[in-house]
VMD Tcl script that draws the C-alpha trace (Angstrom):
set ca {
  {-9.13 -6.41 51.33}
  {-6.55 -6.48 48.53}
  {-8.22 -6.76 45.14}
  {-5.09 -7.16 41.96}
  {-6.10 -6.96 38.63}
  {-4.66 -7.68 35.24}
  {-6.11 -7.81 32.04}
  {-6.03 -9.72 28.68}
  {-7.44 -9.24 25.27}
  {-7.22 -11.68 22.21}
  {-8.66 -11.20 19.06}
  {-9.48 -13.32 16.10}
  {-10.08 -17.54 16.69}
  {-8.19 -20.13 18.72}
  {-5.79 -20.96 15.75}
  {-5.22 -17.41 14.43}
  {-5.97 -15.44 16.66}
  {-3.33 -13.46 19.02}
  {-3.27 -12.21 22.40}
  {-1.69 -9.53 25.11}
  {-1.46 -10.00 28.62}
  {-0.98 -7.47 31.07}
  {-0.05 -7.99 34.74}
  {-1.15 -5.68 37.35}
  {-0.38 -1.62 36.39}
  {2.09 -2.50 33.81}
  {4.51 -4.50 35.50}
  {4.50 -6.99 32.83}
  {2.76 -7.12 29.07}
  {3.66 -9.41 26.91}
  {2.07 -11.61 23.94}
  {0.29 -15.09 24.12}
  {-0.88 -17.10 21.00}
  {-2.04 -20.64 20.13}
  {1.72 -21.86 19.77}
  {2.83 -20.35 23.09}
  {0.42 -21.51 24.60}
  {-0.18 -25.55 23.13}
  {3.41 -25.69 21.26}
  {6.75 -24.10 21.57}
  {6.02 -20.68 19.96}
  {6.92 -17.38 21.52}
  {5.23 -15.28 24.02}
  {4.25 -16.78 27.38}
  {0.39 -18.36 28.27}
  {-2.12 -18.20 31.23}
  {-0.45 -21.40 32.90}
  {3.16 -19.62 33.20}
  {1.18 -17.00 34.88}
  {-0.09 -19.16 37.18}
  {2.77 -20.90 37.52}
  {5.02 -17.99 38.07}
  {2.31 -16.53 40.92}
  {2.36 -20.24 42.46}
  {6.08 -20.25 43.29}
  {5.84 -16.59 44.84}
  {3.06 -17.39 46.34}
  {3.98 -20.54 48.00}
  {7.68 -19.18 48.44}
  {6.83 -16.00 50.10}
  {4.35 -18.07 52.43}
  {6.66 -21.32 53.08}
  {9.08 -18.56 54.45}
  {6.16 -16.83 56.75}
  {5.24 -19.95 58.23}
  {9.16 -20.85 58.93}
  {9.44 -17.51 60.51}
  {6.53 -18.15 62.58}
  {8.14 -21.30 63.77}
  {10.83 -19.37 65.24}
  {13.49 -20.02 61.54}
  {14.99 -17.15 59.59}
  {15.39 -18.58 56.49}
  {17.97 -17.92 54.21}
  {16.35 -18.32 50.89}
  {13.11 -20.33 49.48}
  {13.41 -20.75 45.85}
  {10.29 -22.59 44.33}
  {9.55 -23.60 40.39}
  {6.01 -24.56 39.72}
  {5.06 -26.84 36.87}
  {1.69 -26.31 35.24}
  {0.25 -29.99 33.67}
  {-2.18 -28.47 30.75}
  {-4.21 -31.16 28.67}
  {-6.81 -32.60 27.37}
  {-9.91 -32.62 29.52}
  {-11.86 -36.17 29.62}
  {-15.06 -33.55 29.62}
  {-13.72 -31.99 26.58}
  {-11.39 -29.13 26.39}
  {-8.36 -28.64 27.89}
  {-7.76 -28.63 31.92}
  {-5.15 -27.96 34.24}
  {-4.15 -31.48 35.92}
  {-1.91 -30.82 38.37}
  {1.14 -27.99 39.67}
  {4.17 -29.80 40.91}
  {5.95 -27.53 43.07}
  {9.53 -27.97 43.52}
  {11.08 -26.08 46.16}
  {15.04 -25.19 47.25}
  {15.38 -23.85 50.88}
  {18.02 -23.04 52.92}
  {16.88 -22.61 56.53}
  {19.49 -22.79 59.45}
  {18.87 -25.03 62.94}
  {15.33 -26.58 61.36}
  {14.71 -30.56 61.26}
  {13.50 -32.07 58.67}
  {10.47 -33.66 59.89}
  {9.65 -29.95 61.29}
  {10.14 -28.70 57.74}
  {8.14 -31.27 56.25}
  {5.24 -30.05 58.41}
  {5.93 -26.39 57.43}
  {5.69 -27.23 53.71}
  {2.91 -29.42 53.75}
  {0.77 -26.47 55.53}
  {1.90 -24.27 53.27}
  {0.70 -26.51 51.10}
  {-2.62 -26.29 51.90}
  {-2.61 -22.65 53.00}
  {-0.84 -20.63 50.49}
  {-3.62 -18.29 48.12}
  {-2.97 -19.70 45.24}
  {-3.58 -23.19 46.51}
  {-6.58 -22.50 47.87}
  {-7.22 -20.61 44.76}
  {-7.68 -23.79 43.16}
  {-10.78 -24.34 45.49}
  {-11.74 -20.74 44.90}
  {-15.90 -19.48 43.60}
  {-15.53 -18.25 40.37}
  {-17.58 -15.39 39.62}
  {-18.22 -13.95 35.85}
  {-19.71 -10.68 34.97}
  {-20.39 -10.52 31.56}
  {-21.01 -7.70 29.17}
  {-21.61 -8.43 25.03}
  {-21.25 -5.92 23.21}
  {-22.48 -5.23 19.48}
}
mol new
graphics top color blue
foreach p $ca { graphics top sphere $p radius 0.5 }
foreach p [lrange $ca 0 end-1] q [lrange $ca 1 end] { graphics top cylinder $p $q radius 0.2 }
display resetview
């Protein structure tokens, strides 16, 4: 089984504070802060991550489960939108992902696509991620 890491530190508060993110071994680093993250400041935040892994995620398995079908597509293009806000329990929470998605796929019917997409849907990681155990090991340090 496949295990991918990536890593992030911040350091000083919410506010203040500042962050780095690193994907994977390096493929991206990059800084995240209170205004990228709940304004329009610089640097990128944990929901265009997820985001960004959504749409290759969901593109990459839209255009398996096409090919399955017996289609070769020609592209699959999708843009995810994150909905971050406030939290009825408090906080903040992810509400929703819209994913839009541009394909090109030769000889398929639209009804048959429809099905395609609405498995992938379902079955794509990421959206099952969202149904995923989350599991915390924790280590404090003095």
């Amino acid at each position: 089984m496949a295990i991918r890491t990536s890593t992030a530190e911040w350091q000083g508060d919410l506010k203040a504070g500042k962050g780095t993110m690193t994907v994977g071994k390096g493929a991206y680093t990059g800084p995240f802060s209170f205004a990228s993250r709940f304004e329009d400041g610089t640097g990128t935040n944990p929901e265009e991550l997820i985001a960004a892994a959504h749409a290759g995620c969901f593109s990459m398995a839209l255009s398996n489960g096409l090919a399955k079908e017996g289609f070769s597509p020609k592209k699959v293009a999708t843009k995810a939108d994150v909905h971050l806000g406030p939290d009825p329990a408090g906080g903040f929470a992810i509400s929703k992902i819209e994913l839009t998605v541009d394909a090109e796929v030769p000889g398929i019917e639209k009804s048959k696509f429809d099905g395609i997409v609405e498995g992938t849907r379902t079955g794509c990681p990421i959206s099952k991620l969202m149904k995923a155990e989350i599991v915390v090991k924790a280590t404090l340090k003095s």
